[in-house]
N, C-alpha and C positions, 0 to 999 in steps of 0.2 A: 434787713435790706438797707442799702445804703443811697437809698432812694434819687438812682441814679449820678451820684455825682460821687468824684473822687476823692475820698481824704488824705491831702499828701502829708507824710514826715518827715524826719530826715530819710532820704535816697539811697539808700545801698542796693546796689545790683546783684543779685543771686547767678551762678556758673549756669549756662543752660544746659546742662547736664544731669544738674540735682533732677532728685525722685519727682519730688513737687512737681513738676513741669509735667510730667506726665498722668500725677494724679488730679491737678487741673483741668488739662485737656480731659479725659474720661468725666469730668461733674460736668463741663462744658456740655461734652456731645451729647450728653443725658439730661439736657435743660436745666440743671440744678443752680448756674453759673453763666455768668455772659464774659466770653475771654478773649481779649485781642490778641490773636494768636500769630498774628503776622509778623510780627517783628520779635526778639528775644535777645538781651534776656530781660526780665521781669525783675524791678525793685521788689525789697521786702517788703515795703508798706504796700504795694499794690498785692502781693503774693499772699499779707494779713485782710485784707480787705477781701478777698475773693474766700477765704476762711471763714470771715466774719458771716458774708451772706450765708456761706453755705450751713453753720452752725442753724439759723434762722429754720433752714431746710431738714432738718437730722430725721424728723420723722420718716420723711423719703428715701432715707440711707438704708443700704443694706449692713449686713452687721460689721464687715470688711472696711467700707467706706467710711462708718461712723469710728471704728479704731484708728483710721489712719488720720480722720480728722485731728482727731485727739491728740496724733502723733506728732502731727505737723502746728496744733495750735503749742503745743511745749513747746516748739524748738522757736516760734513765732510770737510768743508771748507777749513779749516787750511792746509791739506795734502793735496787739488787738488790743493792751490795752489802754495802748494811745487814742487808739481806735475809739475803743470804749470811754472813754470818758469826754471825749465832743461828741455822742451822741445821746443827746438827751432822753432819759427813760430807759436804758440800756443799764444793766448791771453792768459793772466795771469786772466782777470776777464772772458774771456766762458761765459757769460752769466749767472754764479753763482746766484742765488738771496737769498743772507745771509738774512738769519733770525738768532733772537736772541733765546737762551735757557734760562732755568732758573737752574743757577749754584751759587753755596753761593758764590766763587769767580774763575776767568777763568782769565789768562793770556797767550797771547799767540803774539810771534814774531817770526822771521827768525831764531834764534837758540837755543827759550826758550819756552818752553808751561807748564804750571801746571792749572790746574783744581780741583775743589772741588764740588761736587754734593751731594746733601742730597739721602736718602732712607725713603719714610715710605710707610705703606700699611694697609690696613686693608682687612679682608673677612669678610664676614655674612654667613654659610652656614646652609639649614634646610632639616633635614632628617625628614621623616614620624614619628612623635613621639618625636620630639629634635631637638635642634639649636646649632650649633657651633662659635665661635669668633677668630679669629687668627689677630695679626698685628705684623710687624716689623718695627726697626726703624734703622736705620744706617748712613753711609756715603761712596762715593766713590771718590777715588783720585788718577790723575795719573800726569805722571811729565815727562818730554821728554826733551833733549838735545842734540843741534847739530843734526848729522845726522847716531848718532852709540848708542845712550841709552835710555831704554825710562820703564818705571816702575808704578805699578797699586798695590792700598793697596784698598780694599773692605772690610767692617766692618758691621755687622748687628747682633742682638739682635728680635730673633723671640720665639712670645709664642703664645700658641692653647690652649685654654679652652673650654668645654662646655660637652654637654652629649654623643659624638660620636668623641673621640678622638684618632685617630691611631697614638698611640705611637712610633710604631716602622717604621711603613709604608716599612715593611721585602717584601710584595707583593702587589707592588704600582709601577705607573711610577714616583710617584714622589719622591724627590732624598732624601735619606738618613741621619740622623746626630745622632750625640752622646748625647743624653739630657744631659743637665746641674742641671737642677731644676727640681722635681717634685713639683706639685703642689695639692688640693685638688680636685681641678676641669679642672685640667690639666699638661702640659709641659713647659717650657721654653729651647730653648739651640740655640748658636751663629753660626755664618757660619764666618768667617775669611777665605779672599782671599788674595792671591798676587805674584806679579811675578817681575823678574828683568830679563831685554831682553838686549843681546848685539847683532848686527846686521851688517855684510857687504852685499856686492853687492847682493852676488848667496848664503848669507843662514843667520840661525838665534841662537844662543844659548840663552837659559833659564833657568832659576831656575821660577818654578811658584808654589804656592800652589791655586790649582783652577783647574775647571772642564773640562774634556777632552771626545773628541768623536772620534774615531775612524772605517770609516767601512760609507759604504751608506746606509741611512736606515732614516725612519723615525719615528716609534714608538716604538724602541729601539735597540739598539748595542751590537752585537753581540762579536766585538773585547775588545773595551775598551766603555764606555759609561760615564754619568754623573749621574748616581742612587749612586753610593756611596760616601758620604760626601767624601769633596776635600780634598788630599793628595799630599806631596810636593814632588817634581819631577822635573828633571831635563833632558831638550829634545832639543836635536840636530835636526835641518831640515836644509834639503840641494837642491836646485833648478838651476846648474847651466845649465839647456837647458829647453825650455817649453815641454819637453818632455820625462823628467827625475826630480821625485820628491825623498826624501830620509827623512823620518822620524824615528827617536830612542827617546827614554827617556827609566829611571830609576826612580821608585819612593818606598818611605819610606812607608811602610803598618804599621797594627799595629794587632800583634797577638793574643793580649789575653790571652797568654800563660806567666807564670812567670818564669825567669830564676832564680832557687835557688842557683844555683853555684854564684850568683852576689850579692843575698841578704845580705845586711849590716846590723849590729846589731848598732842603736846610742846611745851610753850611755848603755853600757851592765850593770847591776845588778840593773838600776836603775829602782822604778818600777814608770807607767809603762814602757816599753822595748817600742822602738820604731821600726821600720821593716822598713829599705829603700829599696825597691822592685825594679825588672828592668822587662820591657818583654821582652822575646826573641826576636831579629832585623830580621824582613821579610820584603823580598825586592820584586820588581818587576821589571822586564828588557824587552822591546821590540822594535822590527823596521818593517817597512814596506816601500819595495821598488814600486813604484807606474811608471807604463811605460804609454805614450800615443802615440802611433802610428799613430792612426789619431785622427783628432781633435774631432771625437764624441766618445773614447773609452779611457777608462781610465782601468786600471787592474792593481793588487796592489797583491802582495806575503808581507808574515812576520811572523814571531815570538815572541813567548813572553815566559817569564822565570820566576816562585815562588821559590823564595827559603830563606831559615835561617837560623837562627844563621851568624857567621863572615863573611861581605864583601869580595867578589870575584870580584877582581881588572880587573881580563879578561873579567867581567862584562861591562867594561867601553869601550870594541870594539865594536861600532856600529854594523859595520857590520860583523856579526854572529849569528851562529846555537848555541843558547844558550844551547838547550839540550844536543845535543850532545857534546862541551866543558863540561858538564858535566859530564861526563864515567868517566874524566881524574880527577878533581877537587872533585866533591861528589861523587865518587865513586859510582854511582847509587845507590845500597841498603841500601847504608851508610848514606849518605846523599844526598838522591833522593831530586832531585827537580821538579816541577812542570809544563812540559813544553807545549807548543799548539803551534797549527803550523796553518796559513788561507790563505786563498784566495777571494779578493773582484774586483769587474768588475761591468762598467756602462756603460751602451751603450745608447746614446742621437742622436736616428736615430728609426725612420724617424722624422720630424722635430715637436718641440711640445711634443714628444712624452721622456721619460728617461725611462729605464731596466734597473735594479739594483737589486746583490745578490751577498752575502757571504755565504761563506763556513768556518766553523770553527771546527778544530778539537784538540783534548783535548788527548795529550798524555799519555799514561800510559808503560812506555818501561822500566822493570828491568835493560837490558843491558844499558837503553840510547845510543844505536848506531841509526845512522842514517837508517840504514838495515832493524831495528825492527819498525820503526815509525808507519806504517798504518796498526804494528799486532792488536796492541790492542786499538785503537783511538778510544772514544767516541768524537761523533760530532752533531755540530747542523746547521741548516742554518736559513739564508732569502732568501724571493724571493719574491720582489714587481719591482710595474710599477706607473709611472705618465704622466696622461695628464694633460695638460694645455691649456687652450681656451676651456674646451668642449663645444659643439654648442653653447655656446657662450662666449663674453671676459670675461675674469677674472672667467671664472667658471673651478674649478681642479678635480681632480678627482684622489685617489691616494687610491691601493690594496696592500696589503700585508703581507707575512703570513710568520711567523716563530716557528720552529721547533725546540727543544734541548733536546738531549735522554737523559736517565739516565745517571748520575752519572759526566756528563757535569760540569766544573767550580770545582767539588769536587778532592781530594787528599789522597791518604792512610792517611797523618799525618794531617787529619783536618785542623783546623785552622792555623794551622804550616803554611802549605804549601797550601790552596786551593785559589781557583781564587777568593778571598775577600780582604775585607778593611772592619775592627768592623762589620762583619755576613752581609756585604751587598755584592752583586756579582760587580765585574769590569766591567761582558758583559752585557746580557740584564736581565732585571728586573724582569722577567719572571721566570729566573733561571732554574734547570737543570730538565725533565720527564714533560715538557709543551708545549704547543702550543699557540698561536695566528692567528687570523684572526682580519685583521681592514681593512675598508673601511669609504672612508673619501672624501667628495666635500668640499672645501674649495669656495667661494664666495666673491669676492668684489667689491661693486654696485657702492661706491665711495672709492675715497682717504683714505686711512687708517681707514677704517671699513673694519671689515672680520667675516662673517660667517663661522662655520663649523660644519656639520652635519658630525656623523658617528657612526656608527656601528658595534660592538666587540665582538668578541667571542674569550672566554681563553679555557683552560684546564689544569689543572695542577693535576701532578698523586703523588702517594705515595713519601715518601723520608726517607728509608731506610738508617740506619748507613751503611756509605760508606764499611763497613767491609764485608760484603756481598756482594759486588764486588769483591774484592779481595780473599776469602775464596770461589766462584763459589757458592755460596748457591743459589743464585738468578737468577733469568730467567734474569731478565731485559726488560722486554718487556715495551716500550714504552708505556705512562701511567697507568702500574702501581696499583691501588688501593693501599690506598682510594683516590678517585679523586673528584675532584670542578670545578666545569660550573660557567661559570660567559659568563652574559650574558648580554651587555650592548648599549644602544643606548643617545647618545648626542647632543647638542644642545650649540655652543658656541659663545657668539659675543663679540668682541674687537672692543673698539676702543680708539686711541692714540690721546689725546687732544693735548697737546704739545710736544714737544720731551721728550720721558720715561714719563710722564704723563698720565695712562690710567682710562679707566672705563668697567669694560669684567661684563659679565652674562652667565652663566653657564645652565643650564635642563641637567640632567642625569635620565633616565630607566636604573634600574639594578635589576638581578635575578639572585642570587647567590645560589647554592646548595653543598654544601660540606658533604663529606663522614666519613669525620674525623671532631671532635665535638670540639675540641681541637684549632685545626685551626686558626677558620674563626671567628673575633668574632662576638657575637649574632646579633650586631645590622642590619650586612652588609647581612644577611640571609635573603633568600626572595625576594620578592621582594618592592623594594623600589624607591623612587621618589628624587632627589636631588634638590633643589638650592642654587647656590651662587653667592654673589653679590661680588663685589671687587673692592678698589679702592687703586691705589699705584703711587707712584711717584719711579723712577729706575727701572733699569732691573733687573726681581727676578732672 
C-alpha cells in the first residue's frame, strides 16, 4: 500500500484506450484499488502505482486477475521499480516477472527512459452487399527524465477504402478527423499526438495534443470525450489529499469561420492574387473539482467556457466561473460566450457493484450572471450501473442510458462559439435531441481474451437551425422529427498476443430507420449484418 499518497516520476500519459484502463476500473469496483476515474487518461507512474497496491492484495485475486497483473506489471516495470525503491522495506524485484516487448528501440535506467514502438493495423470489414479495407501505419515514442519530465510524440497515417465508407463518421462513436486525401474509392488523413508533462509531488502540468475524457461513463462523455479529432491543450491537475482532486485545461478549437479583417493580399496586382486567410481563434476553458469523502464516492462539480475571437487572460484562472467572468469581459450580447455548468458522482457500494451519472447543463444566460444560470439551461444526462463477477468470475455486466435535449452542445453564433472542434461535438457522440440505451456483458474465460455481447438502441430527433431556439418559434420537444432508430446488437472478441499486439473480430445486427433521406446514408438503412476482422500492432 502506498499509504495513501502519491509517488510521482517522470509523467507519461497512457492512450485511454489501452486494456489497463479497464482492468483498473474492474480491481476498483471490487475494492481491491481506490481510482480516480473522472478524468483520463492516466500517467504510467500513476497506472504503476495502482499495480503496486494491487500486488499487496494478490491473495484476493482470482486466477484471471492475478495473470493479468503479471501482465500489465512486465509491460510497467520500469515505474514499479521506481516505485520500489522509495519505499522503504519493499523488495525492489516483488516478485515482478519481466517479460520482454517488441519495441524498434527501448532504453531505460535510473534517470533515462526513451522508447520507440511501431504502429500498424489493418481491418477487413463486409457489409451485406460490400467490403471495406482500412490500415494504419505509424510510430510511437516517449522519453522521460529524472523524476520532473517526461514527453509522448504519436504519429500515424490512416486510410479506408471500399464500398461503404463513412467519411465523416458525424454520428459514430468512433472518433472524428479532418480528411487529408480523397480518394476514388476512399479517404486517407493523420492522427498526430503529443504531450510535454512537467510534474511535482501533489500535481501535474501539460501541454498535450491528444485525447481526453472527462465524466464516468462508458459509452460516451457527456463532459469532454475523445469523438473529436485531438486538439492542443493545456491542463493543470492538482492532488494534494486522496481526497481532493483539481483538474482545468484550455484548449485551441478551430472554427471554420474566416476572419476577413486578417486577410492578406500576397503580391497584390499580380495575377493570380494570392489570399493568406486566418480563422477566427475559438478557445475552450474548463475545470472540475472532484471531492471524495468516503472511499466509495467520488462527486465532481465544473465548468467549461466557448468562446472567440482575442484571448482572455482571466482565462488562465483555474479556478473559476468562466460564464459569469464573462458579464464583465464579453459583455454577454456582445460577445457572449458559451458556457455549461455539470455535475458527476460514482458510488462503488455495495461491493462489486459501481452507480455512476452526470448531469450536464448547457447555458444559455443573455445577462451571463450567475442569478440567471438554471433560467434557460438545456441539459442532458447519464445514468448507468456495473457489476462485476455476475454469477460468475470475470463475467460484467454494464447498463446505461443517456439523454441530450435539444439544442444541447449548440450556440446562437454556430460554429463561432458551439460545443465543437471541425462539426464534431467535445461531449458525447450522440449529440444534442438524442438518446441512448446500451447494455453490455463483458466476459473473460482466460487471460487477456474478452468477449462482449451488447445490445443498443439510439434515437436521434430533428436538428433545427439553432435560430429557432432563440427566436421561440420552436416547441423543442425532446425528439423532435424527423427522427432515426437505430437498433443494434454486437458481438466482439479481443484478444492481445503480446503487449499492443492484437487479433479482435467483430458481428454486428443493425436496423436503422431514418425519417430524413438526407441523413443517414443508403448503405447503413435497413437492416444489415456486419463483419470485421482486424489485426494491429499499438494502441489505436
Amino acid at each position: 500500500m502506498l499509504n495513501g499518497f502519491t509517488i510521482y516520476s517522470q509523467v507519461v500519459f497512457v492512450p485511454i484506450n489501452d486494456n489497463v484502463y479497464e482492468y483498473l476500473d474492474r480491481m476498483n469496483i471490487k475494492g481491491f484499488i481506490n481510482l480516480d476515474t473522472e478524468v483520463k487518461p492516466f500517467s504510467r507512474i500513476y497506472i504503476a502505482e495502482k499495480l503496486s497496491d494491487l500486488r499487496e492484495k494478490i491473495t484476493n485475486l482470482n486466477i484471471i486477475d492475478k495473470d493479468l497483473l503479471a501482465w500489465y506489471e512486465s509491460e510497467y516495470k520500469y515505474e514499479l521499480l521506481k516505485i520500489h525503491a522509495k519505499l522503504k522495506g519493499v523488495n525492489a524485484d516483488n516478485k515482478i516477472d519481466i517479460k520482454d516487448r517488441w519495441r524498434l528501440f527501448n532504453y531505460e535506467d535510473t534517470t533515462f527512459s526513451f522508447n520507440i514502438s511501431p504502429i500498424a493495423g489493418v481491418r477487413y470489414s463486409f457489409l451485406d452487399g460490400g467490403r471495406n479495407y482500412s490500415g494504419q501505419i505509424g510510430v510511437r515514442t516517449w522519453i522521460s527524465v529524472s523524476n520532473w519530465f517526461g514527453g509522448m510524440l504519436d504519429m500515424r497515417n490512416i486510410g479506408e477504402f471500399g464500398d461503404f465508407v463513412d467519411e465523416k463518421k458525424i454520428f459514430s462513436p468512433k472518433r472524428g478527423h479532418e480528411i487529408g486525401t480523397y480518394h476514388s474509392d476512399g479517404i486517407e488523413y493523420s492522427d498526430v499526438r503529443a504531450q510535454l508533462n512537467l510534474n511535482w509531488d501533489w500535481g501535474v502540468i501539460s501541454l498535450k495534443k491528444d485525447y481526453i475524457e472527462w465524466g464516468n461513463s462508458y459509452f460516451g462523455n457527456l463532459i469532454l470525450s475523445d469523438k473529436p479529432p485531438s486538439y492542443p491543450h493545456l491542463s493543470f491537475q492538482l492532488k494534494p489529499a486522496e481526497w481532493f482532486r483539481f483538474n482545468y485545461m484550455i484548449g485551441w478549437l478551430h472554427s471554420g469561420i474566416i476572419d476577413s479583417s486578417r486577410t492578406i493580399i500576397v503580391n497584390p496586382g499580380d495575377a493570380p492574387e494570392v489570399y493568406h486567410e486566418r480563422f477566427v481563434k475559438k478557445y475552450v476553458v474548463a475545470n472540475m473539482l472532484t471531492l471524495t469523502p468516503v472511499s466509495w464516492i467520488d462527486f465532481s462539480i465544473g465548468n467549461s467556457f466557448i468562446y472567440a475571437g482575442d484571448f482572455r487572460p482571466e482565462m488562465l484562472i483555474p479556478f473559476n466561473f468562466f460564464k459569469y467572468m464573462d458579464r464583465n469581459t464579453g459583455k454577454a450580447i456582445f460577445e457572449d460566450g458559451n458556457g455549461t455548468f455539470y455535475f458527476d458522482i460514482s458510488l462503488r457500494f455495495p461491493s462489486t457493484f459501481k452507480f455512476y451519472s452526470t448531469m450536464f447543463f448547457d447555458v444559455d444566460s443573455k445577462e451571463g450572471s450567475l442569478g440567471t444560470f438554471l433560467n434557460k439551461a438545456w441539459y442532458g444526462f447519464t445514468l448507468g450501473g456495473k457489476k462485476v463477477d455476475l454469477f460468475v468470475s470475470n463475467l460484467d455486466l454494464t447498463i446505461e442510458y443517456t439523454k441530450v435535449n435539444p439544442w444541447v452542445y449548440e450556440h446562437k453564433y454556430r460554429s463561432l462559439t458551439n460545443y465543437k472542434h471541425l462539426e464534431y461535438s467535445l461531449g458525447h457522440w450522440i449529440g444534442q435531441n438524442a438518446d441512448q440505451l446500451k447494455v453490455q456483458f463483458n466476459f473473460q474465460p482466460i487471460s487477456r481474451l474478452q468477449f462482449k455481447l451488447w445490445v443498443e438502441y439510439i434515437r436521434k430527433g430533428g436538428q433545427k437551425d439553432i435560430k429557432y431556439a432563440y427566436l421561440g418559434e420552436d416547441s423543442e420537444v425532446f425528439l423532435y422529427p424527423p427522427l432515426r432508430k437505430d437498433q443494434n446488437i454486437g458481438l466482439n472478441v479481443n484478444y492481445e498476443i503480446i503487449h499492443e499486439l492484437f487479433i479482435e473480430i467483430s458481428l454486428i445486427y443493425s436496423n436503422i430507420s431514418d425519417e430524413d433521406s438526407n441523413r443517414t446514408p443508403k448503405y447503413l438503412l435497413g437492416k444489415n449484418n456486419i463483419f470485421n476482422l482486424m489485426f494491429y500492432y499499438g494502441i489505436p
